[in-house]
Backbone as XML, in Angstrom:
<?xml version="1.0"?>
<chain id="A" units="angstrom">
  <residue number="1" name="UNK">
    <atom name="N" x="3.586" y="-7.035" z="-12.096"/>
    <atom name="CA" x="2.696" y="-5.933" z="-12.359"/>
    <atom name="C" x="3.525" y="-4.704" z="-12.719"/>
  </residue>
  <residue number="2" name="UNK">
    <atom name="N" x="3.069" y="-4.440" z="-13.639"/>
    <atom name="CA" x="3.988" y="-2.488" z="-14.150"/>
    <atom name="C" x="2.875" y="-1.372" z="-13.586"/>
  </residue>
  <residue number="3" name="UNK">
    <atom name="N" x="4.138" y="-0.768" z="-12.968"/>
    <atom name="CA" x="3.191" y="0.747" z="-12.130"/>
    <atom name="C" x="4.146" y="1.903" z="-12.412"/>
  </residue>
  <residue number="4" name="UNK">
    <atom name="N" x="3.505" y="2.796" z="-12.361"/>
    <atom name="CA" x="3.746" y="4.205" z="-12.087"/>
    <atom name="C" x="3.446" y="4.778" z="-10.457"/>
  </residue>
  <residue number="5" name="UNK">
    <atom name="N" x="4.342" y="5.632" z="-9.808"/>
    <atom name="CA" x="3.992" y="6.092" z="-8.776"/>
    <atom name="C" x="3.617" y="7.940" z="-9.137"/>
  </residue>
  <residue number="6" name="UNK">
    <atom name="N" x="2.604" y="8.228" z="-8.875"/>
    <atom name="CA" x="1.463" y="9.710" z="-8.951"/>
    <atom name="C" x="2.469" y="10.013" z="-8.181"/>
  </residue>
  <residue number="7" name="UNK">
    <atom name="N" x="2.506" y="11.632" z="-8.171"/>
    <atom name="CA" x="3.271" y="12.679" z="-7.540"/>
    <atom name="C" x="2.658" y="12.813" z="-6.402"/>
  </residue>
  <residue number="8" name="UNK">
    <atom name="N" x="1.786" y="12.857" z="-5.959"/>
    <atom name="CA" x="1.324" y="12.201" z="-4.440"/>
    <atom name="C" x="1.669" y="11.431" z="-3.929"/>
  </residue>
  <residue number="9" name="UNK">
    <atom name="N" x="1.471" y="9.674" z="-4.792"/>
    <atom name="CA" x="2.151" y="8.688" z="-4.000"/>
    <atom name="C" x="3.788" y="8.955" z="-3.601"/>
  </residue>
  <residue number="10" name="UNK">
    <atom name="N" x="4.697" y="9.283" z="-4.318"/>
    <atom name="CA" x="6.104" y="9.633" z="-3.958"/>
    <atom name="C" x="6.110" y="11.017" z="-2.441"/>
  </residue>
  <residue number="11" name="UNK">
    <atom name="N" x="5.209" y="11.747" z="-2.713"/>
    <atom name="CA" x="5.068" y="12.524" z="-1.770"/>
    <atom name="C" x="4.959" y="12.113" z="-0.084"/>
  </residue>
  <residue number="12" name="UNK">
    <atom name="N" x="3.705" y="11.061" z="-0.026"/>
    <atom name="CA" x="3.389" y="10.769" z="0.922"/>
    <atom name="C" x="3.945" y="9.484" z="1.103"/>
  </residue>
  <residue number="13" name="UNK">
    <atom name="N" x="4.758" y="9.162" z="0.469"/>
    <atom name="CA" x="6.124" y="8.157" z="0.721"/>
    <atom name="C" x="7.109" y="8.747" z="1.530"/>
  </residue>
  <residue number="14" name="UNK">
    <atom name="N" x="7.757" y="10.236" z="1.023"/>
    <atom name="CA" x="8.543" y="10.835" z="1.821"/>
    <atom name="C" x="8.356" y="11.257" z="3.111"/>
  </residue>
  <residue number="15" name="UNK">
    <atom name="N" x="6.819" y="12.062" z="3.134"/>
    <atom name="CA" x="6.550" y="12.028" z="4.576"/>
    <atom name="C" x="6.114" y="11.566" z="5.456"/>
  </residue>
  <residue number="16" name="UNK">
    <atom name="N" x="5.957" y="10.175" z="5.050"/>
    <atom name="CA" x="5.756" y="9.107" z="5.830"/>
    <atom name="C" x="6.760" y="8.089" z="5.992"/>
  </residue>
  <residue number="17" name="UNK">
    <atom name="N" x="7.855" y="7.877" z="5.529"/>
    <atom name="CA" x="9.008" y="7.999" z="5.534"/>
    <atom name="C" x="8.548" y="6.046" z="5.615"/>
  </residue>
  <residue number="18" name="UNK">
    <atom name="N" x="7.950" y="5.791" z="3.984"/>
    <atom name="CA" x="7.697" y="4.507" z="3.747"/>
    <atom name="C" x="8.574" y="4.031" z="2.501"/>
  </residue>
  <residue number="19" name="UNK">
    <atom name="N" x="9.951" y="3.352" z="2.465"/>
    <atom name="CA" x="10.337" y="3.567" z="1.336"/>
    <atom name="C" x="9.826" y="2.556" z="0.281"/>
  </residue>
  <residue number="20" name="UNK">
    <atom name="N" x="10.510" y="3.017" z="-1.135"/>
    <atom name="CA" x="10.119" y="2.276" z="-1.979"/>
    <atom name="C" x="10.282" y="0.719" z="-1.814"/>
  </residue>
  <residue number="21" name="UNK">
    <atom name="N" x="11.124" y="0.376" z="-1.603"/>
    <atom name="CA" x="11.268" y="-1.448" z="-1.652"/>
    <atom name="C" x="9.929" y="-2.259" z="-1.043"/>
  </residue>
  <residue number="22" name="UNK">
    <atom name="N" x="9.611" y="-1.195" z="0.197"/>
    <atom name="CA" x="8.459" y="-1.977" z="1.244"/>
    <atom name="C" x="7.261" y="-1.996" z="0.218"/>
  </residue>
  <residue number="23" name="UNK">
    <atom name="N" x="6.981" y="-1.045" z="-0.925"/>
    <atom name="CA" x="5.719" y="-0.487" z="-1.521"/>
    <atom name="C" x="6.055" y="-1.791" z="-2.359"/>
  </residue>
  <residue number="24" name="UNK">
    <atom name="N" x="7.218" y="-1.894" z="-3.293"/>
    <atom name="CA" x="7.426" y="-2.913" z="-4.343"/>
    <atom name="C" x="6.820" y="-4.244" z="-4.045"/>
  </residue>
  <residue number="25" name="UNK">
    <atom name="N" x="7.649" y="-4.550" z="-2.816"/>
    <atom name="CA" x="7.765" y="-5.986" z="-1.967"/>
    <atom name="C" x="6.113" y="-6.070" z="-1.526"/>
  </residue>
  <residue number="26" name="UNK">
    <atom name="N" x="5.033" y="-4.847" z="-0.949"/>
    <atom name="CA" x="3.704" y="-5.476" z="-0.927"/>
    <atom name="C" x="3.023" y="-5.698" z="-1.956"/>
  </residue>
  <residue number="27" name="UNK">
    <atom name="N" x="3.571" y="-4.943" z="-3.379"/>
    <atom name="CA" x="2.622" y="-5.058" z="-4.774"/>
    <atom name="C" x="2.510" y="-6.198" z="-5.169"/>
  </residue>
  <residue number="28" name="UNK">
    <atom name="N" x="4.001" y="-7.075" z="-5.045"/>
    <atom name="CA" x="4.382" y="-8.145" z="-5.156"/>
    <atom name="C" x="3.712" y="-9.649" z="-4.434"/>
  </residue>
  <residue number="29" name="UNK">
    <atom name="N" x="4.200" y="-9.299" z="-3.342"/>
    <atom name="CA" x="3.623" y="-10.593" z="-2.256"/>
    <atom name="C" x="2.187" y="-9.826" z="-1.132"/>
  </residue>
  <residue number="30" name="UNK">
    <atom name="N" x="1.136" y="-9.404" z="-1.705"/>
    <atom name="CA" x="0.544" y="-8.625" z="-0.595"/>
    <atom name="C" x="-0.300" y="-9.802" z="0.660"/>
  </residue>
  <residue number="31" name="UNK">
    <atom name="N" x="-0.120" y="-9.405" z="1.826"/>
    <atom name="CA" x="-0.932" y="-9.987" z="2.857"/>
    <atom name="C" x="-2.579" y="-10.245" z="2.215"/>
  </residue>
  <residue number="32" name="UNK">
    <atom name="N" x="-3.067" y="-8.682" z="1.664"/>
    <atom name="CA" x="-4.238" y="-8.595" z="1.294"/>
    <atom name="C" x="-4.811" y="-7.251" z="0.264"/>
  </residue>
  <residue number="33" name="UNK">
    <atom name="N" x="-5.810" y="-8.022" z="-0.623"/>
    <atom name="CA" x="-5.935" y="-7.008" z="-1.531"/>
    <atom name="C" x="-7.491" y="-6.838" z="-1.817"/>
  </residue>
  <residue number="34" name="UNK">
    <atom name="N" x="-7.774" y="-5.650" z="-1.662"/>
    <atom name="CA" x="-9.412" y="-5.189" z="-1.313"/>
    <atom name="C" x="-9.440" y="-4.249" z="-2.783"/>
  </residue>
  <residue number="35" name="UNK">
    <atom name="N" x="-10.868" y="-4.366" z="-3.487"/>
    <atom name="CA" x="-10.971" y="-4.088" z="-4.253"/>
    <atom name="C" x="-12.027" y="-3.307" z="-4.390"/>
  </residue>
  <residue number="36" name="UNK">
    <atom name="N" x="-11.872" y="-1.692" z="-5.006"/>
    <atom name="CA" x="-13.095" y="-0.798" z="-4.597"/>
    <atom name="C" x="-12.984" y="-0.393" z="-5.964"/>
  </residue>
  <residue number="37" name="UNK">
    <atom name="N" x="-14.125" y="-0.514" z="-7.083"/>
    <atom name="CA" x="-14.590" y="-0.426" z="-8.391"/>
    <atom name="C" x="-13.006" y="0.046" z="-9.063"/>
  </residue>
  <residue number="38" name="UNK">
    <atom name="N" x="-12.419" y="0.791" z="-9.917"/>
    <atom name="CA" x="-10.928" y="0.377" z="-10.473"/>
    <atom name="C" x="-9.706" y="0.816" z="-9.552"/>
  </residue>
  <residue number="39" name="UNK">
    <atom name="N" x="-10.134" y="0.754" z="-8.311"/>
    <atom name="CA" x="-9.065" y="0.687" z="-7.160"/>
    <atom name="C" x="-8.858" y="-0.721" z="-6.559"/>
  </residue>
  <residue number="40" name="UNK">
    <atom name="N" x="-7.529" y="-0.643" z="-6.614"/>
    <atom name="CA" x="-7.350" y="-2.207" z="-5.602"/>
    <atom name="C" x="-5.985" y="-1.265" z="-4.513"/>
  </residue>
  <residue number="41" name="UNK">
    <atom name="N" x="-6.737" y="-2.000" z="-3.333"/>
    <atom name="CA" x="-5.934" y="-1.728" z="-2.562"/>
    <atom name="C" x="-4.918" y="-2.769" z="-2.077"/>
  </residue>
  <residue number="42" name="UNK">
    <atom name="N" x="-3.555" y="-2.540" z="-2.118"/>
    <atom name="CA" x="-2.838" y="-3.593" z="-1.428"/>
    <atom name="C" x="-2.287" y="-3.239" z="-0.125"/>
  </residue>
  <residue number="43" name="UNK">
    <atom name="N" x="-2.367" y="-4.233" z="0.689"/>
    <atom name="CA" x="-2.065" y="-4.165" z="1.744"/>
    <atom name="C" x="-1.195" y="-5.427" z="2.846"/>
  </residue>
  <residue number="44" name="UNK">
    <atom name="N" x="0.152" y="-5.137" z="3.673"/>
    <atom name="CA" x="1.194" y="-5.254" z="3.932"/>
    <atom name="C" x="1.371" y="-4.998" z="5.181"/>
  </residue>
  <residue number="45" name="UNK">
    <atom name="N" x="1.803" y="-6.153" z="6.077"/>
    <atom name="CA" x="1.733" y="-6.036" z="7.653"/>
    <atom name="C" x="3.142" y="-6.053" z="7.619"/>
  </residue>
  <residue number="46" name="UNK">
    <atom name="N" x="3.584" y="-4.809" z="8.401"/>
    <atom name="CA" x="5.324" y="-4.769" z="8.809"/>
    <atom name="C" x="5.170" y="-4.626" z="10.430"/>
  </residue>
  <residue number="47" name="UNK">
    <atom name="N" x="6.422" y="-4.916" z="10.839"/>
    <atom name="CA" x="7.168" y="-4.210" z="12.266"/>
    <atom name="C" x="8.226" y="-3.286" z="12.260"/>
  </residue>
  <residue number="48" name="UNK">
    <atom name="N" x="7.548" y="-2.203" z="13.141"/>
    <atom name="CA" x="8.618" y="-0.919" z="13.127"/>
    <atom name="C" x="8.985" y="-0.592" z="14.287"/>
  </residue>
  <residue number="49" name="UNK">
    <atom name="N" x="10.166" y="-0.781" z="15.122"/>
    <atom name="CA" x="10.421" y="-0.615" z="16.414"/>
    <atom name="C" x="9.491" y="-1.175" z="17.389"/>
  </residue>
  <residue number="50" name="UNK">
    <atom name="N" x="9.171" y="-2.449" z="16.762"/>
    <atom name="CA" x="8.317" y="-3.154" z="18.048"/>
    <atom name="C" x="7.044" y="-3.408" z="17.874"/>
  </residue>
  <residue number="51" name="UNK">
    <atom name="N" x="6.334" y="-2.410" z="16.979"/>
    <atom name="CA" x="5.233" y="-2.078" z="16.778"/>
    <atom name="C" x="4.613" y="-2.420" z="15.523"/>
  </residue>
  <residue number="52" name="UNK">
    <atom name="N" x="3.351" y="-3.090" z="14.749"/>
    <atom name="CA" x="3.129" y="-3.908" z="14.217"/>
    <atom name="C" x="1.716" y="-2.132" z="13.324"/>
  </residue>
  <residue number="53" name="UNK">
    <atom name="N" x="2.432" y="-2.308" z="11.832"/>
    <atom name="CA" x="1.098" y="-1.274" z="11.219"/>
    <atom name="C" x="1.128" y="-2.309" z="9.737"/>
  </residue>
  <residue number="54" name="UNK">
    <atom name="N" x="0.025" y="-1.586" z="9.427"/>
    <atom name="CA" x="-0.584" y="-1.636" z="8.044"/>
    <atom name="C" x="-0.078" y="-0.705" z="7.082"/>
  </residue>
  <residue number="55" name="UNK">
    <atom name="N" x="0.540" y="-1.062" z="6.028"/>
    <atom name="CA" x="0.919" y="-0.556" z="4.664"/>
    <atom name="C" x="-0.023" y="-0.637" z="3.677"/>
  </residue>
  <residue number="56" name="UNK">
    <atom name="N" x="-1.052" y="0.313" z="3.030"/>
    <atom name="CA" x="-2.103" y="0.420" z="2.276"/>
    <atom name="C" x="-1.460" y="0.673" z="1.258"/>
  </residue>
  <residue number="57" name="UNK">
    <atom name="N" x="-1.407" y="0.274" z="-0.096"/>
    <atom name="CA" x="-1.601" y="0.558" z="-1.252"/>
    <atom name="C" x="-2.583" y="1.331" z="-2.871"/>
  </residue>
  <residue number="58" name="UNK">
    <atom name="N" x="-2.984" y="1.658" z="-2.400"/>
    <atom name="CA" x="-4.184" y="2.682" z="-3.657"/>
    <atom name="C" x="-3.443" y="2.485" z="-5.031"/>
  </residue>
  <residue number="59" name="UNK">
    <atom name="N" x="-4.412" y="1.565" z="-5.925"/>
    <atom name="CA" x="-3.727" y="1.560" z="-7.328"/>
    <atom name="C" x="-5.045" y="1.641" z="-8.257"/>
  </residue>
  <residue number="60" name="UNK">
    <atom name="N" x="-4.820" y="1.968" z="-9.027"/>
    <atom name="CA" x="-6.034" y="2.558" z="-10.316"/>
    <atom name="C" x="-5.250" y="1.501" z="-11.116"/>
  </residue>
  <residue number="61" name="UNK">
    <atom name="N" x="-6.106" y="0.462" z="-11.001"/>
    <atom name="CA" x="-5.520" y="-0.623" z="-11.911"/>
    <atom name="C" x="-6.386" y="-1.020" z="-13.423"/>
  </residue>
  <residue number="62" name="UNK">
    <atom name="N" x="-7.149" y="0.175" z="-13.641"/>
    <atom name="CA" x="-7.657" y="0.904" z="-14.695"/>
    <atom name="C" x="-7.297" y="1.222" z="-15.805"/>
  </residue>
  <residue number="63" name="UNK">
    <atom name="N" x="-5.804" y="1.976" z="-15.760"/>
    <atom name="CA" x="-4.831" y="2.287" z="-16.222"/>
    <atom name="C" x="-3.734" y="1.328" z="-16.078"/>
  </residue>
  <residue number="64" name="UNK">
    <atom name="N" x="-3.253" y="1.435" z="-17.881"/>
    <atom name="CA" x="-1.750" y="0.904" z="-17.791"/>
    <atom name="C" x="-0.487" y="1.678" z="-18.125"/>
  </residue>
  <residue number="65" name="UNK">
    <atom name="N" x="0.317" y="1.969" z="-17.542"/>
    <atom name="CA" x="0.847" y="0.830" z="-16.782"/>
    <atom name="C" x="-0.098" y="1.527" z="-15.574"/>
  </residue>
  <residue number="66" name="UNK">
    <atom name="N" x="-0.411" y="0.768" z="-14.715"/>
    <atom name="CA" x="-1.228" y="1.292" z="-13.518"/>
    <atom name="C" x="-0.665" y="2.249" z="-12.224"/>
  </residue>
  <residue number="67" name="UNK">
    <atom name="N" x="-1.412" y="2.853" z="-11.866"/>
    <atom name="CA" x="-0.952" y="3.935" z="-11.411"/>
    <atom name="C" x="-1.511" y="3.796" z="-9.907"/>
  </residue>
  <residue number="68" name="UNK">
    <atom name="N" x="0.143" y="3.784" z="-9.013"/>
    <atom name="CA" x="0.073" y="4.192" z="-7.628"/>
    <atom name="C" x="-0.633" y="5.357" z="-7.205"/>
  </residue>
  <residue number="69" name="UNK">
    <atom name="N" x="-1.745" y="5.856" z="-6.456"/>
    <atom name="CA" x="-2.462" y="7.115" z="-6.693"/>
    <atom name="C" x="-1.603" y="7.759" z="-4.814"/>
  </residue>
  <residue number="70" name="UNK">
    <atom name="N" x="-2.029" y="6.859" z="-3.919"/>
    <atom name="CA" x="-1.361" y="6.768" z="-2.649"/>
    <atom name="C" x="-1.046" y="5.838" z="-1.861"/>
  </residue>
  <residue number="71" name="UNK">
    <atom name="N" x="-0.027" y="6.222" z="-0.396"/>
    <atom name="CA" x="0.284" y="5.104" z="0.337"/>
    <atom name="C" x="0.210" y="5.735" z="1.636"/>
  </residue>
  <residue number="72" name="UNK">
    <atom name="N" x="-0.218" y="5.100" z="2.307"/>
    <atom name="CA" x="-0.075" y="5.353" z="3.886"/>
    <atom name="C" x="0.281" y="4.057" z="4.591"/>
  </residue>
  <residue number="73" name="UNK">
    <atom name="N" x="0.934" y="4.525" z="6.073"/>
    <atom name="CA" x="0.989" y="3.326" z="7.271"/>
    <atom name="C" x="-0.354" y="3.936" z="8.028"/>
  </residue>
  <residue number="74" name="UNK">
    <atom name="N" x="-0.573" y="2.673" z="9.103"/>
    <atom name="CA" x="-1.831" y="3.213" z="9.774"/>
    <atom name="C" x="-1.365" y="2.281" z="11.084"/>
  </residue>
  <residue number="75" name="UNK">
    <atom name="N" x="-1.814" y="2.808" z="12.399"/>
    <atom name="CA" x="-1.776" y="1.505" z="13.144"/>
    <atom name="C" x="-2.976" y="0.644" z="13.856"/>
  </residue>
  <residue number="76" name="UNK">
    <atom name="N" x="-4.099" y="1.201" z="12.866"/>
    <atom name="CA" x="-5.551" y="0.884" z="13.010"/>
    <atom name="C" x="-5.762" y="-0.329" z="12.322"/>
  </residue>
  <residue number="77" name="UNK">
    <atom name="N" x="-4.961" y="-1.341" z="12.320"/>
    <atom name="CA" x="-4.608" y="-2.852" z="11.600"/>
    <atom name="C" x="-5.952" y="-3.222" z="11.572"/>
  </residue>
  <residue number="78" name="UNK">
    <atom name="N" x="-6.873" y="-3.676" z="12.348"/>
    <atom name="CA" x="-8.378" y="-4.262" z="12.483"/>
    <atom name="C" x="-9.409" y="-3.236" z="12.135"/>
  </residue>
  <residue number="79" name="UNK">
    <atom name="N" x="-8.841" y="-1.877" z="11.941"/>
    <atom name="CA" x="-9.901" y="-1.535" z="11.234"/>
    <atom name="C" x="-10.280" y="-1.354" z="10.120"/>
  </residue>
  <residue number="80" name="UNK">
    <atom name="N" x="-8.826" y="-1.535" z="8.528"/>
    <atom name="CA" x="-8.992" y="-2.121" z="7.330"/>
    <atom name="C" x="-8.420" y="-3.652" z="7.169"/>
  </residue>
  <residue number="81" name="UNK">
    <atom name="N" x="-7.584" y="-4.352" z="7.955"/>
    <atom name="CA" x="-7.578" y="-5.682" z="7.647"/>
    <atom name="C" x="-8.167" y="-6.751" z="7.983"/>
  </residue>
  <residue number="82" name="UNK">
    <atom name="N" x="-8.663" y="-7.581" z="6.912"/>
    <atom name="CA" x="-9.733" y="-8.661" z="7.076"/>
    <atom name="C" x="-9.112" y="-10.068" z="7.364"/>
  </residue>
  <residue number="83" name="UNK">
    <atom name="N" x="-7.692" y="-10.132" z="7.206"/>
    <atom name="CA" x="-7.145" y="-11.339" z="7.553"/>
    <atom name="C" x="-6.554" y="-11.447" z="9.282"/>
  </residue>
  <residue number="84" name="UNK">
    <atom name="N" x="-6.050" y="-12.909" z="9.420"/>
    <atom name="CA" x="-5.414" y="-13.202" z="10.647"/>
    <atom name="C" x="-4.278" y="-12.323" z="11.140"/>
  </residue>
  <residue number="85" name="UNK">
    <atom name="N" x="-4.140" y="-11.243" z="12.284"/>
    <atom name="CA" x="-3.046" y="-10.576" z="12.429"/>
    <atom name="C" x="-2.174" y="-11.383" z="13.411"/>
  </residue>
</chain>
């Protein structure tokens, strides 16, 4: 897939201190991908010091090359993921 990352998404990369490889590596292989009219969200179960979050993806896959809009971690795993944690 070819993307662009929005000056937001790089933003809230930094202060969330999610780097790029983890964003690449879920676009790539995602756990799960939810789809809201030309948003798809991807989404990516990591461990961070023990502790188990969700990596969301926001892509406007609308646009080409498609465009990262944002990213967050969350540790509310069951309350956007629909698969086996």
């Amino acid at each position: 897939m070819e993307f662009i990352f929005s000056t937001h998404a790089r933003e809230q990369m930094h202060e969330r201190k999610i780097i790029q490889q983890i964003i690449i590596q879920i676009i790539n292989q995602p756990d799960e991908i939810v789809t809201q009219s030309d948003l798809q969200v991807f989404q990516g179960l990591i461990k961070e010091n023990g502790k188990s979050y969700l990596i969301r993806i926001f892509v406007n896959v609308a646009l080409h090359p498609n465009l990262i809009i944002t990213v967050y971690k969350t540790s509310k795993i069951s309350k956007y993921y629909e698969g086996e944690i």
